[in-house]
LUMRO-139969 format. One record per residue: residue number from 1; residue in three letters; x negated, y, z of N, C-alpha, C in turn. Coordinates in Angstrom, 1 decimal, always signed. Example, Ala and Ser with C-alpha at 12.3 -4.5 7.8 and 13.67 -1.06 7.14 Angstrom:
REM LUMRO-139969
 kollo sefi    nxx    nyy    nzz   caxx   cayy   cazz    cxx    cyy    czz
     1  ALA  -13.2   -5.7   +7.8  -12.3   -4.5   +7.8  -13.2   -3.3   +7.8
     2  SER  -12.8   -2.2   +7.1  -13.7   -1.1   +7.1  -12.9   +0.0   +7.9
REM end
This chain:
REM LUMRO-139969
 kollo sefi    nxx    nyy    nzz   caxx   cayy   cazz    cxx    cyy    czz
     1  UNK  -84.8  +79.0  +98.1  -86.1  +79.0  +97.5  -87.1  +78.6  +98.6
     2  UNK  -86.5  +77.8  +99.6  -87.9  +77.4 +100.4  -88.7  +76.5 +100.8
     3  UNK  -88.1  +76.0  +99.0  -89.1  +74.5  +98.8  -89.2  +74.7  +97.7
     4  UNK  -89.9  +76.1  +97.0  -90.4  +76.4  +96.0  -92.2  +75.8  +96.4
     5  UNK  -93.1  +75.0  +94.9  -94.2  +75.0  +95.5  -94.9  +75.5  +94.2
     6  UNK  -96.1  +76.4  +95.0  -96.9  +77.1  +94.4  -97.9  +76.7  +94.1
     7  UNK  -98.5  +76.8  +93.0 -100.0  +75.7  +92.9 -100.9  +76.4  +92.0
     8  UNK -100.7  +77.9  +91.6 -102.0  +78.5  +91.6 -101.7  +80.1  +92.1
     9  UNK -102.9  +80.3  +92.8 -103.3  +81.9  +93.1 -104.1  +82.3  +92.6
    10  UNK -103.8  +83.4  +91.6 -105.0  +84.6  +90.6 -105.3  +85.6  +91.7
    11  UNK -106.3  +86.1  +91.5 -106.9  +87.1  +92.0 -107.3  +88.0  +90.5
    12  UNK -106.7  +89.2  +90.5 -107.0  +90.2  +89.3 -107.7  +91.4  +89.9
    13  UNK -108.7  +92.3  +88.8 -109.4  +93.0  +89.1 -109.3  +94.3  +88.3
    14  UNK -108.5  +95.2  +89.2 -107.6  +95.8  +88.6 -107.9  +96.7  +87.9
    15  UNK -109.4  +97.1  +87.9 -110.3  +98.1  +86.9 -111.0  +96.5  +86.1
    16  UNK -110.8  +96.9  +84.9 -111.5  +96.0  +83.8 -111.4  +97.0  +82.6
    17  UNK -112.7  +96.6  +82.0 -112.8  +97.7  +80.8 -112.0  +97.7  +79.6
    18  UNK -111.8  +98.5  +79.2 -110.5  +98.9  +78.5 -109.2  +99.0  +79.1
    19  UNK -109.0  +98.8  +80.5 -107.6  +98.9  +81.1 -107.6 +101.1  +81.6
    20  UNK -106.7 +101.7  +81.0 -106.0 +102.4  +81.1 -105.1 +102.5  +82.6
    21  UNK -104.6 +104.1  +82.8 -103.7 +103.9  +84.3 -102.2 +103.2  +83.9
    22  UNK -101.7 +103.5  +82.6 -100.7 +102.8  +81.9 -100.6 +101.0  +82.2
    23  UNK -101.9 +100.6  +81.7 -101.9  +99.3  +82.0 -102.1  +99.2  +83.4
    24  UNK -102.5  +99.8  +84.3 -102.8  +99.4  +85.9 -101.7  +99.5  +86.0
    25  UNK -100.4 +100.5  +85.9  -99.2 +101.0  +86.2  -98.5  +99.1  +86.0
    26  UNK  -98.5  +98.8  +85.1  -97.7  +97.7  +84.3  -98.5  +96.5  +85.0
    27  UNK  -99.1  +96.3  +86.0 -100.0  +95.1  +86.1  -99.6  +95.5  +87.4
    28  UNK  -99.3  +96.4  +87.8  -98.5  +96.8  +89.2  -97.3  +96.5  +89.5
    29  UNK  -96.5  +96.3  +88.7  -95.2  +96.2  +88.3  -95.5  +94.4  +88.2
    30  UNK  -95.9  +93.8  +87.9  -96.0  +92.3  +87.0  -95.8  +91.7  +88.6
    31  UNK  -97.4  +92.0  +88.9  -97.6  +91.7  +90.4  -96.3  +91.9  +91.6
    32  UNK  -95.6  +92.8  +91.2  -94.5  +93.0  +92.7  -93.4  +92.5  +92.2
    33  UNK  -93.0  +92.0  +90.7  -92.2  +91.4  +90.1  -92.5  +89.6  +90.7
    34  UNK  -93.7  +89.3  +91.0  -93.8  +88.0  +91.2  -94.3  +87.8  +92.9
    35  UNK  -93.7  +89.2  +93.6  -94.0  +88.7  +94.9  -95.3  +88.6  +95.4
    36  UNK  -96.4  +89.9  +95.0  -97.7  +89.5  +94.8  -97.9  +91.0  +95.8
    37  UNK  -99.7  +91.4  +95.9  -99.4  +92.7  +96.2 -100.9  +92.7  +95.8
    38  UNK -101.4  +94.3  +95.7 -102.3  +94.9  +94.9 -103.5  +95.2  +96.5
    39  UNK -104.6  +95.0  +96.5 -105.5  +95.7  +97.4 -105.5  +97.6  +97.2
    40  UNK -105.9  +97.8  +98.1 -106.3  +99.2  +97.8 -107.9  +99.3  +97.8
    41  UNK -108.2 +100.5  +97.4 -109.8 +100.6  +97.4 -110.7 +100.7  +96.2
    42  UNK -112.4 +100.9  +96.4 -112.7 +101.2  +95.4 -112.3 +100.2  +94.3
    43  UNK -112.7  +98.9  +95.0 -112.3  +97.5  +94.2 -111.3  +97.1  +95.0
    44  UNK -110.1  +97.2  +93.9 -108.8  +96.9  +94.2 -108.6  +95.7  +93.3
    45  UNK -108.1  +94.5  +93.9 -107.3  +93.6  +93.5 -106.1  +93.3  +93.6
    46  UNK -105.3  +92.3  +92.4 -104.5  +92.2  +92.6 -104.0  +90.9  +92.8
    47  UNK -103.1  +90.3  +93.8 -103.0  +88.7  +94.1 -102.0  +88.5  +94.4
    48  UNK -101.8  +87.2  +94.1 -100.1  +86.8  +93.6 -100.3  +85.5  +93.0
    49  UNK  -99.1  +84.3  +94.2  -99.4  +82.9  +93.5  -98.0  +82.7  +92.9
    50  UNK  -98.4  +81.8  +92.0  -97.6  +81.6  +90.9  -97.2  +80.5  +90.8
    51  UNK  -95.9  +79.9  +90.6  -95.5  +78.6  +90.4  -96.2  +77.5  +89.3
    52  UNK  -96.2  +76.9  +89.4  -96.9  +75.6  +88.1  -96.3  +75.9  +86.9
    53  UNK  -95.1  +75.7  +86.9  -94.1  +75.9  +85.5  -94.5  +77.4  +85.3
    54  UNK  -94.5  +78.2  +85.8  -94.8  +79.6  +85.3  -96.3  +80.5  +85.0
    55  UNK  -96.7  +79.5  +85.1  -98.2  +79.7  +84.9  -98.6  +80.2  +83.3
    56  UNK  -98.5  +79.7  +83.0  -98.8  +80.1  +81.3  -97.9  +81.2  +80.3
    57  UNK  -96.9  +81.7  +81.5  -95.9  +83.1  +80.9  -96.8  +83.9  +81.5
    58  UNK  -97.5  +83.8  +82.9  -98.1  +84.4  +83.0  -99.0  +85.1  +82.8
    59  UNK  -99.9  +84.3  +82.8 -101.2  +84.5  +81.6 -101.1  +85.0  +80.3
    60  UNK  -99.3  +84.8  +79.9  -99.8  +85.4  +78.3  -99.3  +86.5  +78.9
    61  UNK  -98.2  +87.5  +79.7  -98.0  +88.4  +80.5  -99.1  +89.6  +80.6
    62  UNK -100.3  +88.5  +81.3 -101.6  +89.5  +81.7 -102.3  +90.0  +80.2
    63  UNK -102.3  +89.0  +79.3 -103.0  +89.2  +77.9 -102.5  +90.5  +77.3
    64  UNK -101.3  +90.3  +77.4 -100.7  +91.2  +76.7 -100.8  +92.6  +77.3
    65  UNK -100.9  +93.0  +78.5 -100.8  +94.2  +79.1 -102.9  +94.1  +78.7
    66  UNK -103.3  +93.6  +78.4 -104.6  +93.6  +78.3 -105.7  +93.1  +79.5
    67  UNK -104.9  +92.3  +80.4 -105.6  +92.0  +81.5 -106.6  +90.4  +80.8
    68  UNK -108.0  +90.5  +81.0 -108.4  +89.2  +80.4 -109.3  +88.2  +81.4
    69  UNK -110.0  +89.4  +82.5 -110.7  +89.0  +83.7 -109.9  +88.2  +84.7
    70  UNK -109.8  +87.2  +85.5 -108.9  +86.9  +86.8 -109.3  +85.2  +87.0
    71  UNK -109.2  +85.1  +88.6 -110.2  +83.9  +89.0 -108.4  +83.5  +89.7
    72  UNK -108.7  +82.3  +89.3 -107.7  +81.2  +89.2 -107.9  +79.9  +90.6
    73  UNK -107.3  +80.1  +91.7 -107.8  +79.6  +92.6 -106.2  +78.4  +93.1
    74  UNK -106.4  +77.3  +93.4 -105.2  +76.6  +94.3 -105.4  +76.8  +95.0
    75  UNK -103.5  +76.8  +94.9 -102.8  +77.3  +96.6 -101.7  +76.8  +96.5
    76  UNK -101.4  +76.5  +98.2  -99.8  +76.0  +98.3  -98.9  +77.0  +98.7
    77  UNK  -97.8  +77.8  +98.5  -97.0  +78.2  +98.8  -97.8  +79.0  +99.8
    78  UNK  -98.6  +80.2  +99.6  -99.3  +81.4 +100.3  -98.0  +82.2 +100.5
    79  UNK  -97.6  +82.9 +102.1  -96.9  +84.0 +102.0  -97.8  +84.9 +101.7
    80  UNK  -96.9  +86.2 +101.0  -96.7  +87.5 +100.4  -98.2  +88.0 +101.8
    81  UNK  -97.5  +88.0 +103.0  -99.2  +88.5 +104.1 -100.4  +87.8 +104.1
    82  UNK -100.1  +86.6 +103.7 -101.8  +86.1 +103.8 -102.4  +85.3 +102.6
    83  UNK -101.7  +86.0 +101.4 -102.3  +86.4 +100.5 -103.9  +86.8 +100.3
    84  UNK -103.9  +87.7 +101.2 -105.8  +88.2 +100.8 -106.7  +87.7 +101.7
    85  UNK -106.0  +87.2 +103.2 -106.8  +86.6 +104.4 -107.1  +85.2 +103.4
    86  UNK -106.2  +84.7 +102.7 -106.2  +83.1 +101.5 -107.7  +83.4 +100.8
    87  UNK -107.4  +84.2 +100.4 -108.3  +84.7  +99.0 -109.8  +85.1  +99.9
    88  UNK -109.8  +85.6 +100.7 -111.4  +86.4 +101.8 -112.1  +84.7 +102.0
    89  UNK -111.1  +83.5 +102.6 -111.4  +82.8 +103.3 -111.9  +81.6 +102.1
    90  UNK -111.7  +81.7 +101.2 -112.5  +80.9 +100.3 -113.8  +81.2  +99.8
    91  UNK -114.5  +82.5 +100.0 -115.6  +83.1  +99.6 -116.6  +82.1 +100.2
REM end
């Protein structure tokens, strides 16, 4: 797998209205299933890049657990650590 390439990174926001600890629980799970990892804090995100081909299981993934908020950013093949240093340094 290490010439898998990645070409987008979500950033999710892991309090959104209507989301339950159920659905945080399940969007926690989604995220560590795809190699991602959750911020801690008051505002906690969640981030994790996704393959091209897998992009759109994704998204219907988040729909369904009720996630509808998340900013869609390119990326190439971010490791699992600089994941959120990726995500700070675009602001």
């Amino acid at each position: 797998m290490t010439n898998v390439n990645f070409g987008s990174t979500y950033k999710i926001p892991v309090s959104q209205w209507g989301i339950n600890n159920t659905k945080k629980i399940l969007l926690k799970n989604l995220i560590a299933s795809h190699n991602g990892i959750v911020t801690k804090g008051k505002d906690s995100y969640a981030i994790v890049s996704i393959a091209d081909k897998k992009d759109i299981g994704f998204i219907r993934k988040l729909s369904k657990i009720g996630y509808y908020q998340y900013k869609k950013f390119e990326g190439e093949n971010i490791p699992k650590d600089k994941l959120e240093s990726y995500i700070n340094s675009l602001r």
